[in-house]
N, C-alpha and C positions, 0 to 999 in steps of 0.2 A: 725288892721282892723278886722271887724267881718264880717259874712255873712249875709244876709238879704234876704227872700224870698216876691215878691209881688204876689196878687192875686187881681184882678180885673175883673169889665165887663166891655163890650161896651154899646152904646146905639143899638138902636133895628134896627138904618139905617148907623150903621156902615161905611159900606164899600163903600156908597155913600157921606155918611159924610167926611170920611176923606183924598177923595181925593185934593182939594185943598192944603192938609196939610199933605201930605205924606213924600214929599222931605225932608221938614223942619225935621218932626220926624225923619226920618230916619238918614239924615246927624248929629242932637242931640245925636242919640244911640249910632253912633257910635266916636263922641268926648268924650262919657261917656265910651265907652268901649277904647278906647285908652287914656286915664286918667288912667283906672284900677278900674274905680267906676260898670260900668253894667259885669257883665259874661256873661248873656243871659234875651234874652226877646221876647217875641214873643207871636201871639193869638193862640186860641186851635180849632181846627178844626170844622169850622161854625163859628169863630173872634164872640163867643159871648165873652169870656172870655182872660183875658191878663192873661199871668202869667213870670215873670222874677226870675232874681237873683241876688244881690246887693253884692260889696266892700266895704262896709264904716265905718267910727269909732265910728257910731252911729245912732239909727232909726231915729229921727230927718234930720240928714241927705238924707236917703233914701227918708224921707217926702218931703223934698227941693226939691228931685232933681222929685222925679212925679208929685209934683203937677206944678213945671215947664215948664213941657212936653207942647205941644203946643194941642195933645191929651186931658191932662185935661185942661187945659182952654177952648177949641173950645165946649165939651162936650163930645168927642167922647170915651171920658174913662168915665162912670158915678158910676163907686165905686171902690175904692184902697185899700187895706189893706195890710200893711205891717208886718210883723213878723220875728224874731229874729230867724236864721236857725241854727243850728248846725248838718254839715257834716259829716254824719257816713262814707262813703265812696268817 
């Protein structure tokens, strides 16, 4: 397995956006995190920006599993990019 870092944004009405679809995300993060696929994820103070950390055996994968989010579908994630981490510490 490799690491994977994601960085993204939100839309501009966020945190009204995504309450209808909080539960759903949230209960997803963490079936991903008890798999062993997410470490951490979470927005940056002001939810303009997402940023996590990925388990998996391949970026592809990581792609799978955000663009699955219910976040990007709905909108409320509107750019992802993922990136290949390697762990100094």
């Amino acid at each position: 397995m490799a690491r994977f870092v994601l960085w993204g944004t939100y839309c501009s009405d966020a945190l009204e956006k995504r309450t209808p679809f909080r539960d759903e995300h949230l209960s997803r993060l963490q079936s991903l995190k008890d798999e062993g696929f997410l470490i951490t994820l979470g927005p940056t103070e002001g939810s303009t920006h997402v940023f996590g950390i990925f388990d998996a055996a391949d970026l592809s994968t990581v792609r799978r599993l955000v663009e699955a989010d219910i976040y990007w579908t709905e909108g409320i994630w509107t750019q992802c990019e993922v990136y290949p981490w390697i762990q100094a510490f």
